[in-house]
C-alpha positions in Angstrom: -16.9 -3.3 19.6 -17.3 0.2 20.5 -14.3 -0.1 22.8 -12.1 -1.3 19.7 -13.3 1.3 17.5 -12.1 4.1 20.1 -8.8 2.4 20.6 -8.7 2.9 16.8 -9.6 6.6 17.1 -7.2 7.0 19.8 -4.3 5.4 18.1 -5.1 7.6 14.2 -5.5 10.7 16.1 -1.7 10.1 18.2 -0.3 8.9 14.7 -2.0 12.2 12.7 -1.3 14.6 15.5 2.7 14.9 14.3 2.0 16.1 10.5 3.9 19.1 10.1 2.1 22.3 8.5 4.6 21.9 5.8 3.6 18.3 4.9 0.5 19.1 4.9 1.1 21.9 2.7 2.5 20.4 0.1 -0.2 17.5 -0.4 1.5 14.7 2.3 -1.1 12.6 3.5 -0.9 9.5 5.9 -1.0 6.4 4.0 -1.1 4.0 7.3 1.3 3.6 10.5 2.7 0.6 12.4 4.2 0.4 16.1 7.7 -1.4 15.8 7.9 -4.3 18.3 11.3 -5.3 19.7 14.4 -6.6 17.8 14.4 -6.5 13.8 10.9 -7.2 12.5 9.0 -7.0 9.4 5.3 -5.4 9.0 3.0 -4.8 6.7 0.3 -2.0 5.7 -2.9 -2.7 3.8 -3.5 0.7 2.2 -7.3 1.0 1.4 -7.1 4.0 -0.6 -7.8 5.3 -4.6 -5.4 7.6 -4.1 -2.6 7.4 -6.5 0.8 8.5 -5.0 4.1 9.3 -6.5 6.4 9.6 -3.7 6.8 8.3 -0.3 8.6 9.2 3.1 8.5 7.3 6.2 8.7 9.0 9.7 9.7 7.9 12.7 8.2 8.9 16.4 8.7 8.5 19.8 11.7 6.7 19.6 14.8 6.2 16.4 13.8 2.7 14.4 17.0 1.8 11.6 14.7 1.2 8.4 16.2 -1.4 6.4 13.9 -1.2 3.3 10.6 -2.0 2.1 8.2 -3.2 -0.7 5.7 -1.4 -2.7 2.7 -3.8 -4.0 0.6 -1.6 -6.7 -2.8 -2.7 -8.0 -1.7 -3.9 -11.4 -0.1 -7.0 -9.6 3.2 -5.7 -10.0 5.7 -4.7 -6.8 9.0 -2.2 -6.4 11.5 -3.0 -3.5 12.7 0.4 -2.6 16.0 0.2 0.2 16.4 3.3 2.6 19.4 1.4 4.9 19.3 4.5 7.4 18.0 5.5 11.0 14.8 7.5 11.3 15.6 9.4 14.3 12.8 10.1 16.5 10.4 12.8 15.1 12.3 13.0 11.3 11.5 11.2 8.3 13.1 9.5 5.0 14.1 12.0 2.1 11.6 12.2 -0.3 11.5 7.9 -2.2 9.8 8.1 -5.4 7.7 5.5 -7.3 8.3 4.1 -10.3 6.6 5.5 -13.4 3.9 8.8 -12.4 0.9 7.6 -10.3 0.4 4.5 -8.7 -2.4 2.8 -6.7 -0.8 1.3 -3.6 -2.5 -2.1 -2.4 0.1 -2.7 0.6 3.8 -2.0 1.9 6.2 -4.8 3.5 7.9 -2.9 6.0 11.4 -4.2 7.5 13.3 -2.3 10.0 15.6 -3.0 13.3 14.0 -1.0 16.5 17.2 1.1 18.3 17.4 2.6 21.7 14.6 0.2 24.0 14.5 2.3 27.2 13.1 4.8 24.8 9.8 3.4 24.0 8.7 2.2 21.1 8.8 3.7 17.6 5.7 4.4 15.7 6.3 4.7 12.0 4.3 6.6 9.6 4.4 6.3 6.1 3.1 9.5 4.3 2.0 9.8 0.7 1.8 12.6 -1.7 
């Protein structure tokens, strides 16, 4: 158990360490991360949060991923399929997606994206929150 937990600790810490001063600065905060596996693929992120966010951005490190698009589930029950059809080079993120309506509570986001360039390891991407 304790060995899982600092696997865990390890694997927040590498995803966190990349947030820019300027991110930070104006009120991005990680919403959750997933490590792209080979080939085209499709994740998902539970987001355990009562944050309310109004605009995404998804960033890409350690190696380019092409993000195809994605789904936003909200707490009310309702869901906004949001397409970004671009590559995510390695260390840069989205432009600046925003939510429908003001606020909204985020219950989970249905990630699918194509992994590029495998002799360069593999992507980690981050979706931020603000």
């Amino acid at each position: 158990m304790k060995r899982a937990f600092l696997i865990a600790a390890t694997l927040l810490a590498a995803a966190t360490a990349g947030t820019t001063a300027v991110q930070a600065k104006s009120g991005w905060s990680l919403i959750g991360f997933k490590t792209v596996g080979l080939g085209t693929d499709n994740d998902h992120i539970d987001v355990n949060s009562n944050r309310v966010f109004r605009q995404l951005q998804l960033c890409a490190f350690d190696a380019p991923v092409e993000m195809k698009d994605f789904d936003v589930f909200y707490r009310n029950g309702t869901m906004e399929s949001l397409s970004v059809r671009s590559v995510i080079g390695a260390g840069t993120c989205t432009r600046n997606i925003d939510l429908r309506g003001n606020k909204r509570h985020i219950t989970r986001i249905h990630l699918r994206y194509e992994r590029l360039g495998f002799g360069l390891g593999k992507p980690l991407i981050r979706v931020m929150g603000r």
